[in-house]
FIRO-895503 format. One line per field, with one value per residue (C-alpha): residue in three letters; chain; x, z, y. Coordinates in Angstrom, 2 decimals, always signed. Example, Ala and Ser with C-alpha at 12.3 -4.5 7.8 and 13.67 -1.06 7.14 Angstrom:
BEGIN
rest: c(ala:ser)
kette: c(A:A)
u: c(+12.30:+13.67)
w: c(+7.80:+7.14)
v: c(-4.50:-1.06)
//
This chain:
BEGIN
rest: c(unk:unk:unk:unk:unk:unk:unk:unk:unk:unk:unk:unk:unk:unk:unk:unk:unk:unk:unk:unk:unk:unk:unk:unk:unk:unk:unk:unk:unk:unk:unk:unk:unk:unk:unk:unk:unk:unk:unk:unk:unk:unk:unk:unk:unk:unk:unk:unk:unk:unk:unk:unk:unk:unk:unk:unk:unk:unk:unk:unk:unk:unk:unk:unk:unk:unk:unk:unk:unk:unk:unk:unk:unk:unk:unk:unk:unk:unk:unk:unk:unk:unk:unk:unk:unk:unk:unk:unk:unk:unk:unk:unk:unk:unk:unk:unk:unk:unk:unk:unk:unk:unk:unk:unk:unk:unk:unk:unk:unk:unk:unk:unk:unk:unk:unk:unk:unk:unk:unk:unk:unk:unk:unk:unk:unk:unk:unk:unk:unk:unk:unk:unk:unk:unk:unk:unk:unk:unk:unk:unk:unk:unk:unk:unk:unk:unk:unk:unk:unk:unk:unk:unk:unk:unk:unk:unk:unk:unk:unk:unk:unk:unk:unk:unk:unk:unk:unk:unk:unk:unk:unk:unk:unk:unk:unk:unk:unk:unk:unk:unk:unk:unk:unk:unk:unk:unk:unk:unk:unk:unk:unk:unk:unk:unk:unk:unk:unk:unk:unk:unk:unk:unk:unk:unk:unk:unk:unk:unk:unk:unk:unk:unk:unk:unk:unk:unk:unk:unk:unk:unk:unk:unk:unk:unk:unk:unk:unk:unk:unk:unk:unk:unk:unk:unk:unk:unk:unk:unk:unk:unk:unk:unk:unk:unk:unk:unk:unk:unk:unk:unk:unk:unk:unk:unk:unk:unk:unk:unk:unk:unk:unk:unk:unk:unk:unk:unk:unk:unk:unk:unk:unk:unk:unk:unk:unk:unk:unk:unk:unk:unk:unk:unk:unk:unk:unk:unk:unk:unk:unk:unk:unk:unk:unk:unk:unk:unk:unk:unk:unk:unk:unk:unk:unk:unk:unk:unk:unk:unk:unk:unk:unk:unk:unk:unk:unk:unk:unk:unk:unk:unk:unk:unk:unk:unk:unk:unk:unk:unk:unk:unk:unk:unk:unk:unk:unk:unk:unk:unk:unk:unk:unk:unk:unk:unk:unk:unk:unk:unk:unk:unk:unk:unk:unk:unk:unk:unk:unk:unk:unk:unk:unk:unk:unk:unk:unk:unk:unk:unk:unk:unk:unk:unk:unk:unk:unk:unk:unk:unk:unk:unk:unk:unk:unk:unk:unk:unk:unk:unk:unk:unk:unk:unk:unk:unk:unk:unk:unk:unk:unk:unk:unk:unk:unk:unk:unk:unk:unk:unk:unk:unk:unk:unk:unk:unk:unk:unk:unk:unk:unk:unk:unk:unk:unk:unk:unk:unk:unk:unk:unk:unk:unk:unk:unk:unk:unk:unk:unk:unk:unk:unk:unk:unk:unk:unk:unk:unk:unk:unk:unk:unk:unk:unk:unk:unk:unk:unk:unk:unk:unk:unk:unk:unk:unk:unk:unk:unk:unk:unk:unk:unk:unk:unk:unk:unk:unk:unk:unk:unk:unk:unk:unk:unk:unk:unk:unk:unk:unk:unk:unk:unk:unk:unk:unk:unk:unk)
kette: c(A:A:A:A:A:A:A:A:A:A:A:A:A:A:A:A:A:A:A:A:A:A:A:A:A:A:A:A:A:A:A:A:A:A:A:A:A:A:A:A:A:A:A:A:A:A:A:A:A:A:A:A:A:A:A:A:A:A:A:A:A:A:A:A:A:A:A:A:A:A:A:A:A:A:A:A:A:A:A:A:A:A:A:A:A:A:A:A:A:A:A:A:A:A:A:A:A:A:A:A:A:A:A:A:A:A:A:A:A:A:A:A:A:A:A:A:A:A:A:A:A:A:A:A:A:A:A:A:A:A:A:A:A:A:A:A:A:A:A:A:A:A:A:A:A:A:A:A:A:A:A:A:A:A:A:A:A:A:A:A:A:A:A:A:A:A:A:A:A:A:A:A:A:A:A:A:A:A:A:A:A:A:A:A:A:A:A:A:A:A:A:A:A:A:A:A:A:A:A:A:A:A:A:A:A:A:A:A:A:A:A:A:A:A:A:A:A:A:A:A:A:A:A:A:A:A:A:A:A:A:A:A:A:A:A:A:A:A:A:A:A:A:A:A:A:A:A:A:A:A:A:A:A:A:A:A:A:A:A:A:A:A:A:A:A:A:A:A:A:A:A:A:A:A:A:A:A:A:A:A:A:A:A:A:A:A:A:A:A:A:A:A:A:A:A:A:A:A:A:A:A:A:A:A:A:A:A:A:A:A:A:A:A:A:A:A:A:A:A:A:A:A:A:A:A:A:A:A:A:A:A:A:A:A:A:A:A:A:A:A:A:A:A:A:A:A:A:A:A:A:A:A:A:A:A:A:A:A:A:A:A:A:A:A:A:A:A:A:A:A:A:A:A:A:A:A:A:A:A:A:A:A:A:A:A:A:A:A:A:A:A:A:A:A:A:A:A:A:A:A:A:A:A:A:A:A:A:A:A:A:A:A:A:A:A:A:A:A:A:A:A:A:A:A:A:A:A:A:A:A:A:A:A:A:A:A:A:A:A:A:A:A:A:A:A:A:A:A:A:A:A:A:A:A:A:A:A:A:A:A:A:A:A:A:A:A:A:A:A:A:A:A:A:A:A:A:A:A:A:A:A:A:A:A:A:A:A:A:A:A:A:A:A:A:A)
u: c(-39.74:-36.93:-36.26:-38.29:-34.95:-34.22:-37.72:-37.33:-34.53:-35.69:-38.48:-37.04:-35.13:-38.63:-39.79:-37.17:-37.23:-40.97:-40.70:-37.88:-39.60:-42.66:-40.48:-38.45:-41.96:-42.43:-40.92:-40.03:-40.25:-38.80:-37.58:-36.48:-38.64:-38.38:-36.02:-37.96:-37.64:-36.94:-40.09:-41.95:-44.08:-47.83:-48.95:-50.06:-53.89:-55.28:-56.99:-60.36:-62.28:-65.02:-67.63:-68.01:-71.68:-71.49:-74.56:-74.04:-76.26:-76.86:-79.79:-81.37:-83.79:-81.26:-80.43:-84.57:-85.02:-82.73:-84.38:-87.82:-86.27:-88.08:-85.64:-83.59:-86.33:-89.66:-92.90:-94.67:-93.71:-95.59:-95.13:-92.75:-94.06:-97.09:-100.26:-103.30:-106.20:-108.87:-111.71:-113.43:-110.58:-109.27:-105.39:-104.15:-101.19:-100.28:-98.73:-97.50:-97.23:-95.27:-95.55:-92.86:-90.50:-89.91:-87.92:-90.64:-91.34:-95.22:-98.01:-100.90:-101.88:-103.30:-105.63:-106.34:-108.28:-106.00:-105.06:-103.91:-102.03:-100.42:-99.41:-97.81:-95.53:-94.18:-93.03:-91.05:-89.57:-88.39:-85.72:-84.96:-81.04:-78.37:-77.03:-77.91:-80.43:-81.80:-85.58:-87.32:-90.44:-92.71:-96.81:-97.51:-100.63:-101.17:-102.97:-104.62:-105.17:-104.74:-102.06:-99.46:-100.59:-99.13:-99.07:-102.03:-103.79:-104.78:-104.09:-107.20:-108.92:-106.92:-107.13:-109.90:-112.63:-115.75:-117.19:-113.98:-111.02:-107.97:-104.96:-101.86:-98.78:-95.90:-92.14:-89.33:-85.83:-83.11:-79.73:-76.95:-75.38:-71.68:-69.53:-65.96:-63.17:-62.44:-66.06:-67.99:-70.90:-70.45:-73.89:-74.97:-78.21:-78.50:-82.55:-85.25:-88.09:-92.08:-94.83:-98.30:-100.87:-104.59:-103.97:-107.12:-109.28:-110.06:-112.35:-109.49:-106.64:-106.59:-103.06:-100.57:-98.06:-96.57:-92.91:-91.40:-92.90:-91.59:-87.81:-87.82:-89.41:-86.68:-83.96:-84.66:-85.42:-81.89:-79.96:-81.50:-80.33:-76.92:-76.85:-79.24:-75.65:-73.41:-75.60:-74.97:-71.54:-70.50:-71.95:-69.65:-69.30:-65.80:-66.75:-68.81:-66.46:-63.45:-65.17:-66.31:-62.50:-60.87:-63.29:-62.74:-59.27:-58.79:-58.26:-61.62:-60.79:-62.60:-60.59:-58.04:-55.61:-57.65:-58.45:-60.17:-58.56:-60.51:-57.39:-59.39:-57.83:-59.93:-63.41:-65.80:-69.65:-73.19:-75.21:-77.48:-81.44:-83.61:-85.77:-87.98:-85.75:-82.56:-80.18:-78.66:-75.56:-73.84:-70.40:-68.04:-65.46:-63.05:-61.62:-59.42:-60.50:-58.73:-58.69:-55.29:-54.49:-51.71:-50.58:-52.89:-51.75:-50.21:-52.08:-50.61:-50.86:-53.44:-55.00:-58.52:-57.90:-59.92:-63.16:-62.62:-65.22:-65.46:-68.17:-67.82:-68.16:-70.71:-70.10:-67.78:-65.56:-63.37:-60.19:-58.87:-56.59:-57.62:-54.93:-56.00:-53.71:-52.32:-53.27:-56.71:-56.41:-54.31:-57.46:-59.92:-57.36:-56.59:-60.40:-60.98:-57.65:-57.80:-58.72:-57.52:-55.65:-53.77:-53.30:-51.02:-51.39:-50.80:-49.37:-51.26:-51.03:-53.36:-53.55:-53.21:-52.86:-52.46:-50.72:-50.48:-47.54:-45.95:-42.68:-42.54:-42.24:-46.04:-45.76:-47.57:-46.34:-48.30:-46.96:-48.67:-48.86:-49.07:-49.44:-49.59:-47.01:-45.33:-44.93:-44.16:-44.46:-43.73:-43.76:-45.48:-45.45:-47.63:-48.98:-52.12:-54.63:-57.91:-60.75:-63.30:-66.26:-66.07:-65.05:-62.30:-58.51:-56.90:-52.96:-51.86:-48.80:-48.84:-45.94:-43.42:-40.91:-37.43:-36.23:-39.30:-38.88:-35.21:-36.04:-38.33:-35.91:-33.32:-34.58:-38.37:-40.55:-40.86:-44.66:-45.39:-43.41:-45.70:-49.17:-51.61:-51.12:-50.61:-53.80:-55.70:-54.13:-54.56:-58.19:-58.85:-56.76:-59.26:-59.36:-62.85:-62.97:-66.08:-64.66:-62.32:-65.88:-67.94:-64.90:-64.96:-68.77:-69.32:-66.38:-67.78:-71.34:-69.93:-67.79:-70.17:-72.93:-71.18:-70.69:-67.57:-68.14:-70.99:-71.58:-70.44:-71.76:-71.35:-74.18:-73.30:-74.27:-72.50:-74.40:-71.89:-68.22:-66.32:-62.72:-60.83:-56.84:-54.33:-51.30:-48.83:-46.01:-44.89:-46.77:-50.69:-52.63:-53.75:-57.46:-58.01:-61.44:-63.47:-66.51:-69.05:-71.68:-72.36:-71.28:-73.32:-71.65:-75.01:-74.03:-75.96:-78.38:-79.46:-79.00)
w: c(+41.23:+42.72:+46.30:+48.75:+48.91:+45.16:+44.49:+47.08:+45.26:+41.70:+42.82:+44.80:+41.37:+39.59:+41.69:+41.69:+38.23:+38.00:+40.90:+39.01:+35.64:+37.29:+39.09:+35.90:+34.49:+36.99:+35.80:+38.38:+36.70:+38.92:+37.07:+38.45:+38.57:+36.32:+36.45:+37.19:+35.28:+35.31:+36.66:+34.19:+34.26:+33.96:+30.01:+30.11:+29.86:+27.61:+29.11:+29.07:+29.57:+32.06:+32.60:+36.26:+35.90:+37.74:+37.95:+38.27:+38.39:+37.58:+39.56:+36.38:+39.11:+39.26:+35.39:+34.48:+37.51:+35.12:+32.10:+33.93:+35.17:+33.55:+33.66:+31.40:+29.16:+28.94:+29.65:+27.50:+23.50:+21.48:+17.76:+16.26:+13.25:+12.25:+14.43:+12.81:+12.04:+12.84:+9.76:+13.06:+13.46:+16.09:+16.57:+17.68:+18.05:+18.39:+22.19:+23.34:+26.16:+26.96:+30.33:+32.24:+30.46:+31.61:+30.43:+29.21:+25.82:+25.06:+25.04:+25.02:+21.06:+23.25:+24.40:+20.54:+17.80:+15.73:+12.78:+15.34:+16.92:+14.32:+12.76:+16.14:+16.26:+12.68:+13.61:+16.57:+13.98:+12.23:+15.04:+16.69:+15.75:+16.49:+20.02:+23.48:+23.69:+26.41:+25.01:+26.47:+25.92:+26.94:+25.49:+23.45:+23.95:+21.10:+21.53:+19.81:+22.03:+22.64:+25.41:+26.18:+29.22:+32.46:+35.64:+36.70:+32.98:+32.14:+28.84:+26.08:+24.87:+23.19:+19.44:+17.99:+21.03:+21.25:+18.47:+17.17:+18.27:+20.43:+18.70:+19.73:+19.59:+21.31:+21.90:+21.50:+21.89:+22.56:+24.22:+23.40:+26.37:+26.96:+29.43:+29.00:+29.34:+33.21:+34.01:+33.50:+31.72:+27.76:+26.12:+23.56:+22.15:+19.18:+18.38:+18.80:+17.30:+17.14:+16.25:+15.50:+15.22:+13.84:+13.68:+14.35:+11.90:+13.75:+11.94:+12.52:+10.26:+8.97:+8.82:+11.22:+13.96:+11.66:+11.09:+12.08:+15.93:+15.58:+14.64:+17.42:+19.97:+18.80:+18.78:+22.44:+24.02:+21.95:+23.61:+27.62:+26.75:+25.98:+29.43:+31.37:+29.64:+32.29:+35.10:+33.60:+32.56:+35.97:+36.98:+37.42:+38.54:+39.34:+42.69:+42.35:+40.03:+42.12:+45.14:+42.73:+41.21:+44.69:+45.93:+43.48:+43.80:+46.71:+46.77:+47.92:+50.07:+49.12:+52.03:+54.30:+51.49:+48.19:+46.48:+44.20:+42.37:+40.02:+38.07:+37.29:+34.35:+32.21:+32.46:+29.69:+29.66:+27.63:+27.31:+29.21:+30.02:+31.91:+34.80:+35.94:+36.76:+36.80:+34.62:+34.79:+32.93:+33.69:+33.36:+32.82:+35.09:+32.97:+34.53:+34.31:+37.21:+38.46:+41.67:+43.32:+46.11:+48.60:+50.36:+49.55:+46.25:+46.46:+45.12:+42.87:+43.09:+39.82:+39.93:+38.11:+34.36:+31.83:+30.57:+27.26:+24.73:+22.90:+23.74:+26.33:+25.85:+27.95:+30.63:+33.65:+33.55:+35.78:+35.34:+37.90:+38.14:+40.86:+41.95:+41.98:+44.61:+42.68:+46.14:+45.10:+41.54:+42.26:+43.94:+41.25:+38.51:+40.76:+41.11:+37.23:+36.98:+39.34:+38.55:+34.73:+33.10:+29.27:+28.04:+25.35:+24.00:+27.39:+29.46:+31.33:+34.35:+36.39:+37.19:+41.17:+41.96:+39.81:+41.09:+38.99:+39.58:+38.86:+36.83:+36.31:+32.67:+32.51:+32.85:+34.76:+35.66:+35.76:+37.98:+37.15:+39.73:+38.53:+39.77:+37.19:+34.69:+35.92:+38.86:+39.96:+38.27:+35.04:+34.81:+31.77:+30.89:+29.38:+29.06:+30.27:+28.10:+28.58:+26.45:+26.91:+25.02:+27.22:+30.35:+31.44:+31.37:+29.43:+29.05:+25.77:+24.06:+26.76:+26.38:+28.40:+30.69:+29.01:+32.07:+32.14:+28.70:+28.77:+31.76:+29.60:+26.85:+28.93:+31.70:+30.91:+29.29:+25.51:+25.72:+28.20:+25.86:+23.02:+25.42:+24.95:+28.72:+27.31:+25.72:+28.34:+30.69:+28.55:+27.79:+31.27:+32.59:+31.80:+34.65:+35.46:+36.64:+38.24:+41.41:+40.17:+38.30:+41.54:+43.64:+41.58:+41.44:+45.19:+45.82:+43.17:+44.59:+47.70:+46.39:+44.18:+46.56:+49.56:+50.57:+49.96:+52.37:+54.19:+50.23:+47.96:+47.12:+44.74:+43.31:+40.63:+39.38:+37.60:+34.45:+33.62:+34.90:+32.68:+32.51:+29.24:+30.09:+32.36:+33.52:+36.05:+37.74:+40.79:+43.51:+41.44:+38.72:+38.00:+35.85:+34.29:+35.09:+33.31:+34.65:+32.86:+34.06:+35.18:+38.23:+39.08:+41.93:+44.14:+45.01:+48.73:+48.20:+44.66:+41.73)
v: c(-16.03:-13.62:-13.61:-10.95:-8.98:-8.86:-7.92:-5.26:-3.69:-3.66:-1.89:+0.91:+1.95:+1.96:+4.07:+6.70:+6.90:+7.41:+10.00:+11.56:+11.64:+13.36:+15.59:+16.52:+17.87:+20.23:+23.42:+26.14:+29.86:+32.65:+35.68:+38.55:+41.50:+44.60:+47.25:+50.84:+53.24:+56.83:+59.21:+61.10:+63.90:+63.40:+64.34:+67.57:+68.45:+71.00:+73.91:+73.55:+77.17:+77.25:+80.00:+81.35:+83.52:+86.75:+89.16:+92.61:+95.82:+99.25:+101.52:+103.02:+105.70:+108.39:+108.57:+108.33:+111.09:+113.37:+112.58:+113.29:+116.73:+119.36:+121.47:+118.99:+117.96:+120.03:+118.23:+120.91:+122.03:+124.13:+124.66:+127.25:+129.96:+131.05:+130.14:+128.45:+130.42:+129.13:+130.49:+132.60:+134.31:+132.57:+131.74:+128.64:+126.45:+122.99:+122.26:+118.70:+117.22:+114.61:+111.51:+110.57:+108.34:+104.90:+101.77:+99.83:+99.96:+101.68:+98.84:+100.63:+98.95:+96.03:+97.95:+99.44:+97.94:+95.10:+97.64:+100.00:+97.41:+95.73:+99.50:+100.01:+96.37:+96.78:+101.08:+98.76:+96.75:+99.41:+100.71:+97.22:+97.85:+94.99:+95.91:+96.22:+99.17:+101.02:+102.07:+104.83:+105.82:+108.56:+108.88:+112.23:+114.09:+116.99:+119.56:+122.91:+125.52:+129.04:+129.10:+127.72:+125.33:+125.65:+124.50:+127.03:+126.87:+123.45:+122.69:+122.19:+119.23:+116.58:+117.09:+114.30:+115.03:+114.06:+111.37:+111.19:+108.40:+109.59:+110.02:+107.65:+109.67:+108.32:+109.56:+106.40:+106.97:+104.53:+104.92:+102.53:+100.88:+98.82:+98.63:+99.79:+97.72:+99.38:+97.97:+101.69:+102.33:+103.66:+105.31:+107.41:+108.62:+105.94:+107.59:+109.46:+109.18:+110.46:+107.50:+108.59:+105.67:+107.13:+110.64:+112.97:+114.96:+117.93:+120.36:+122.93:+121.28:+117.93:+117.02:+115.07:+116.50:+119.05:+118.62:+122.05:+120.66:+116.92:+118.68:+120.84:+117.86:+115.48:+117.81:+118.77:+115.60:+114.34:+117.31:+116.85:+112.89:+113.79:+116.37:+112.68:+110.57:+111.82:+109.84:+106.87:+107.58:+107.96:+104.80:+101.14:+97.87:+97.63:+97.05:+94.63:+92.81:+92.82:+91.32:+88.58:+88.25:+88.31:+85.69:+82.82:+83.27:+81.20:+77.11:+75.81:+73.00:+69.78:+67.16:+67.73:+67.57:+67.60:+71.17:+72.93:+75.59:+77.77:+79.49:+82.44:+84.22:+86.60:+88.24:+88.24:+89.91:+88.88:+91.67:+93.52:+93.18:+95.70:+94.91:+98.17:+100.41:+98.52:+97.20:+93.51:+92.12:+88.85:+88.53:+85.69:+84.99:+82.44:+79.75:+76.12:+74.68:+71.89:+69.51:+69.00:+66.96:+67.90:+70.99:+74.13:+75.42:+78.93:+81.62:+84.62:+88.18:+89.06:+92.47:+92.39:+91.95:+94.43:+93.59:+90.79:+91.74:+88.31:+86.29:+83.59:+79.69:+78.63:+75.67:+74.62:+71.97:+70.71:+68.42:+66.25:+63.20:+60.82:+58.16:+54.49:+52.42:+49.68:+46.93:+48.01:+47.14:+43.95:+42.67:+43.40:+41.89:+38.80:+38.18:+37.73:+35.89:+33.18:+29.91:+30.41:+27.71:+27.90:+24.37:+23.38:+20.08:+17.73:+20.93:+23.11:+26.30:+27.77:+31.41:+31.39:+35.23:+38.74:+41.91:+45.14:+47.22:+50.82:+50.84:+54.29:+55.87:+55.68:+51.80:+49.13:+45.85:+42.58:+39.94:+36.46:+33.80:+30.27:+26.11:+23.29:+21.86:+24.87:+26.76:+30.44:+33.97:+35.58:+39.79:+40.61:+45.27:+47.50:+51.06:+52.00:+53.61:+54.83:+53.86:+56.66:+54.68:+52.16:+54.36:+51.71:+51.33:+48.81:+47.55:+48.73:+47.30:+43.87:+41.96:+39.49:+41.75:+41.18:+39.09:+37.02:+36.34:+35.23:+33.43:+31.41:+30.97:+29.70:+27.60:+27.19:+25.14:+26.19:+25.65:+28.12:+30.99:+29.62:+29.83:+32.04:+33.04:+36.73:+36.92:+35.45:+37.99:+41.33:+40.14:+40.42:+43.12:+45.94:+48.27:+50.35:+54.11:+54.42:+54.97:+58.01:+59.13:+58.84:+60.27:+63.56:+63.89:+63.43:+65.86:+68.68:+68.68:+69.45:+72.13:+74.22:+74.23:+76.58:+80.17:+81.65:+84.66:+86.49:+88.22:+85.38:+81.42:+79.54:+77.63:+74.66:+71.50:+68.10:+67.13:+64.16:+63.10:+60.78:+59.38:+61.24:+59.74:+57.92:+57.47:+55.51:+56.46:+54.26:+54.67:+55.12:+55.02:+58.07:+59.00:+62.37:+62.68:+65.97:+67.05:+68.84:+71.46:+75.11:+77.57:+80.65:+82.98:+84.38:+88.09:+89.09:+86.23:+87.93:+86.03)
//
């Protein structure tokens, strides 16, 4: 049995060499972190066209009081040639008279027997020409008589009197309307035409309107149409137009420095519709809206552009990229990370703390806090990409930082380069963008809903927002968030 003092000091040694072996497990990893690099630009988004609805009007009452004017297009017109004897010896002629004409197109077949009716829809079908058409129509009444009538001789009974059915004659014409590119009015007389539906069998004569009286109708209501054209020729929208134009020019501000900028370009139209006596068109202001946050963007001089012809593509859309702070996103990545451990064989780490970084050069940094077998950090890089089925970000191309991994190859424990500690980590670094989505939403319901002046508002709504790209640069993580939905602009509380 060794003395108390030798025991002592065989011991001491034991210990130290236990202590030291313990110690010499415990591997300390501190790289240094990344080098930054360079700033890039932001990719580039493609413009997206968006539809701004305008409504705009025309007063149709002064162009139908011309082609009401009697003294552009007689109410009364009596048949040229020979008279028809009548076998008494009396002489008569046919006279017509027409009603005032008006925009709506002659339904008086609903009040007529079914054959009548139906004879009446399928003479419509027959002029229904591709275009926008302005119909007019004015009801005939033929008569035989012996005078002209006047405004002091009333004119004679309408032919078909008595037991016999009223005839149905009625006048159609159409005038083709468009706008020119200076936003005036274009027409011309496209036709004019004379329907008869159950024509009359008077004792006197038996046949229809004769022809010689349906040429020289036609051709005078087609000649007091071109003289009526001039109305509507005169007639625009320009000014209308340009207090649209000028109004959406301007940055709508969203917050104190977040904007909305329209970038109105081009104007396209539909085609028109007539209400009564007016007649409607709605224009398309086009547009690639976009939210930008800073100083008020400047806005160019642009005159109002001529009218585009080609058909719009319905829809507004707006693009906006909404930066994510990267303390923000540390704390969501650090809350799924923490408490991981990677084991290899009798080794082992636990994740104690995450960070995500900028690098620049559309890069993000990972920094990866760790206890166990080994202690410290490691930097691992990657470039975010968007997944837009899933509507999250993930860390594309993941990998150690160069450092991090020379670090490793030099001074750390080979097990740890040969974990699965980078799987682990890009399995969970998946980043989500509800909060850019929600951001953009609240901002655009705000900003579509609001007057512009004491004239203008705008009156919109969001169907869906969704996350379509991403990028970092140092300081954020920036989400291109589109919006989809539509934008009508209210003119004096009229839609």
């Amino acid at each position: 049995m060794f003395p108390k003092s030798i025991s002592n000091f065989l011991i001491v040694p034991s210990l130290l060499l236990f202590l030291t072996g313990c110690i010499a497990k415990q591997y300390v990893v501190h790289p240094p972190p990344p080098t930054l690099l360079p700033a890039t630009q932001p990719p580039l988004s493609s413009a997206t066209e968006s539809t701004i609805s305008v409504p705009v009007q025309i007063n149709l009452a002064p162009f139908l009081a011309t082609v009401n004017d009697e003294n552009v297009i007689p109410k009364v017109f009596d048949q040229s040639g020979n008279p028809i004897k009548h076998s008494k010896g009396i002489e008569h002629k046919y006279y017509v008279e027409r009603d005032d004409f008006t925009t709506e197109r002659f339904d008086s077949y609903q009040s007529m027997s079914q054959d009548q009716g139906a004879m009446l829809r399928d003479w419509w079908k027959g002029i229904d020409l591709p275009g926008t058409r302005l119909p007019l129509t004015a009801e005939l009444h033929p008569h035989l008589g012996t005078q002209t009538p006047t405004p002091t001789v009333k004119a004679p009974a309408d032919c078909g009197a008595g037991q016999e059915r009223l005839r149905k004659t009625t006048l159609h014409t159409g005038i083709a309307i468009g706008m020119t590119p200076n936003y005036g009015l274009s027409a011309s007389v496209a036709d004019v035409a004379v329907n008869t539906i159950d024509p009359c069998t008077s004792r006197i004569i038996t046949t229809d309107l004769p022809q010689d009286a349906k040429n020289r109708l036609t051709d005078t209501v087609r000649g007091g149409l071109q003289h009526a054209l001039a109305r509507l020729a005169s007639s625009t929208v320009r000014p209308q137009v340009e207090e649209a134009w000028n109004g959406l020019r301007a940055p709508i501000q969203l917050e104190p420095n977040a904007w909305l900028h329209l970038n109105v370009e081009k104007i396209k139209r539909n085609e028109f519709s007539i209400e009564r006596q007016s007649l409607h068109d709605t224009l398309h202001i086009i547009a690639t809206p976009v939210i930008v946050f800073g100083s008020e963007p400047p806005v160019a001089a642009a005159a109002l552009p001529q009218l585009d012809t080609q058909p719009a593509s319905p829809g507004f859309h707006v693009v906006a990229d909404i930066p994510l702070d990267y303390p923000s996103l540390s704390q969501s990545l650090a809350a799924r990370l923490k408490g991981k451990r990677v084991a290899v064989k009798g080794d082992f780490i636990q994740i104690t703390d995450a960070a995500i970084l900028g690098r620049g050069g559309n890069q993000v940094v990972l920094r990866i806090a760790f206890g166990g077998d080994a202690t410290g950090h490691l930097y691992f890089v990657g470039k975010p990409e968007m997944n837009t089925l899933t509507q999250s970000v993930q860390i594309g191309g993941l990998r150690l930082d160069y450092d991090s991994e020379q670090f490793l190859a030099k001074s750390g424990p080979d097990w740890l380069a040969h974990s699965s500690m980078r799987e682990l980590v890009m399995g969970e670094a998946v980043l989500g963008v509800t909060s850019a989505t929600d951001r953009v939403r609240d901002l655009l319901r705000m900003a579509l809903n609001r007057s512009i002046n004491q004239t203008l508002s705008l009156h919109g709504t969001v169907a869906s927002v969704q996350g379509i790209g991403v990028f970092a640069d140092v300081n954020s993580l920036y989400v291109r968030v589109m919006s989809d939905g539509s934008l009508d602009l209210k003119v004096e509380g009229k839609p």
